[in-house]
C-alpha positions, 0 to 999 in steps of 0.5 A: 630654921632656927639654931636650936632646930639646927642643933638638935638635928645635928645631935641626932645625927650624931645620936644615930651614928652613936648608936649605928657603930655601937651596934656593929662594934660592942665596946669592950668586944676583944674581937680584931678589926680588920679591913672591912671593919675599917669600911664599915667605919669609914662608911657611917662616918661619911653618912654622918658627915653627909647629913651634917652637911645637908643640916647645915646647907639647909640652915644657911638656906632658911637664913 
């Protein structure tokens, strides 16, 4: 995999979780967060996370 492959797998990654939380969470809303919102945040962080180190660990493998 080539870094610029890598790269734009990684703002993807990024793209989609962008996308996921403003989805769930529309800016400018005035609505409390409470614990599950704190989950729900906790729980696309870790996926994004998740896929950058599957991108990374697959680049280092091709390298």
């Amino acid at each position: 995999m080539e870094t610029k492959k890598l790269e734009q797998s990684l703002d993807n990654v990024l793209s989609e979780y962008s996308e996921r939380i403003r989805s769930i969470f529309p800016e400018g809303s005035s609505d409390p967060v409470n614990s599950s919102d704190l989950c729900e945040i906790g729980r696309q962080t870790f996926y994004a996370l998740d896929s950058f180190k599957k991108e990374i660990i697959d680049f280092l493998k091709d390298a």
